[in-house]
C-alpha positions in Angstrom: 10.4 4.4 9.4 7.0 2.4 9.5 4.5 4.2 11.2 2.2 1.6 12.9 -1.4 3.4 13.0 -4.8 1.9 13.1 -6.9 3.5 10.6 -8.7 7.0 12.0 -9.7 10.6 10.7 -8.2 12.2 13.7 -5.2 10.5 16.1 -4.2 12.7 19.7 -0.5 14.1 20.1 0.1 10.9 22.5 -1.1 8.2 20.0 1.4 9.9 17.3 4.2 10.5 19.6 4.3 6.8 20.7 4.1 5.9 17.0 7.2 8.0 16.1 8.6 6.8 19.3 9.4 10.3 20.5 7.9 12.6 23.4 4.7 14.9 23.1 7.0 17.9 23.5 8.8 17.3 20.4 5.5 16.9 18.2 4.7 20.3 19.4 7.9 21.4 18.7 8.2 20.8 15.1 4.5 22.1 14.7 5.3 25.8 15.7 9.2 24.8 13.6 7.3 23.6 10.7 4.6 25.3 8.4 3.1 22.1 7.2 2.2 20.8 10.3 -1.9 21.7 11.2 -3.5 19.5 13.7 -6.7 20.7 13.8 -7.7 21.5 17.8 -10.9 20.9 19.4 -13.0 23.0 22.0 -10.3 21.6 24.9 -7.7 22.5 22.8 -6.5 19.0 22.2 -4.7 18.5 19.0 -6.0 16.0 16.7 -3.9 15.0 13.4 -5.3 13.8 10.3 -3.6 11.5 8.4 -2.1 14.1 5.6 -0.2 15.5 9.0 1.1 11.7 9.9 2.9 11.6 6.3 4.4 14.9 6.6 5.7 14.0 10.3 6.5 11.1 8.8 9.1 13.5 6.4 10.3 15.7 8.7 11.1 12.4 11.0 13.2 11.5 7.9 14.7 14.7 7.2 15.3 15.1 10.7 16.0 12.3 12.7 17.3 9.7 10.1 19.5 11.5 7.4 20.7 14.5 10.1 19.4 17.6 8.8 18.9 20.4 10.8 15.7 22.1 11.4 16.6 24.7 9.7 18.0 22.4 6.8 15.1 21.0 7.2 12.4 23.5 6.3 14.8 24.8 3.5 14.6 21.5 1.8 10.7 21.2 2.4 10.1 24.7 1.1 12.6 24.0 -2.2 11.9 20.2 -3.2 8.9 19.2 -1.6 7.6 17.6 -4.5 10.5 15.8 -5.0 11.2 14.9 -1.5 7.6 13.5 -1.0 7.6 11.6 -4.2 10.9 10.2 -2.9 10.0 9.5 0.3 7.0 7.7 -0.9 9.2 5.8 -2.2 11.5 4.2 0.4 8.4 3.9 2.2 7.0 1.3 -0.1 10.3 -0.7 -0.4 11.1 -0.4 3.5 7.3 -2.2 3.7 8.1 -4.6 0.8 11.5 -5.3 2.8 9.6 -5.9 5.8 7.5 -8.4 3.9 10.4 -10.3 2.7 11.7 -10.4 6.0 8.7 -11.9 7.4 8.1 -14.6 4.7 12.0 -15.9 4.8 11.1 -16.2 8.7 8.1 -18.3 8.1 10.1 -20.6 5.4 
């Protein structure tokens, strides 16, 4: 999934929810599920995420919501493989945006 982000140090719970096409709720979800996710907060409380917690949402959106893990599953695999699963997922990143770039140049021919 292509996370479409304009470039910040910090990005609220609402900008990255919309991104990942999901509710606010379920941000906050995975950050109490998930031991890699730490927005930092400010005075208010507001939660503001760097981009180092966009990639690993960006994982755990993988793990999660496109190959069907559990949550549980899920935090196994991130705990066991994270090197490997980030390197991968780095990855199918690249080629999903080089795919996307192919896409948009046979449109234009």
């Amino acid at each position: 999934m292509q996370v479409e982000l304009p470039e910040k140090l910090y990005y609220g719970i609402g900008e990255v929810a919309k991104a990942f096409g999901v509710n606010t709720s379920l941000v906050r979800f995975w950050e109490k599920e998930f031991d890699v996710l730490k927005p930092k907060k400010n005075a208010k409380g507001n939660r503001k995420f760097t981009p180092a917690d966009i990639k690993n949402l960006q994982l755990i959106y993988h793990l999660v919501k496109e190959r069907g893990f559990t949550l549980e599953g899920a935090k196994t695999h991130l705990k066991e493989n994270k090197r490997k699963t980030l390197s991968n997922f780095e990855i199918i990143q690249k080629l999903e945006g080089v795919k996307a770039e192919l896409t948009k140049i046979k449109g234009q021919l």
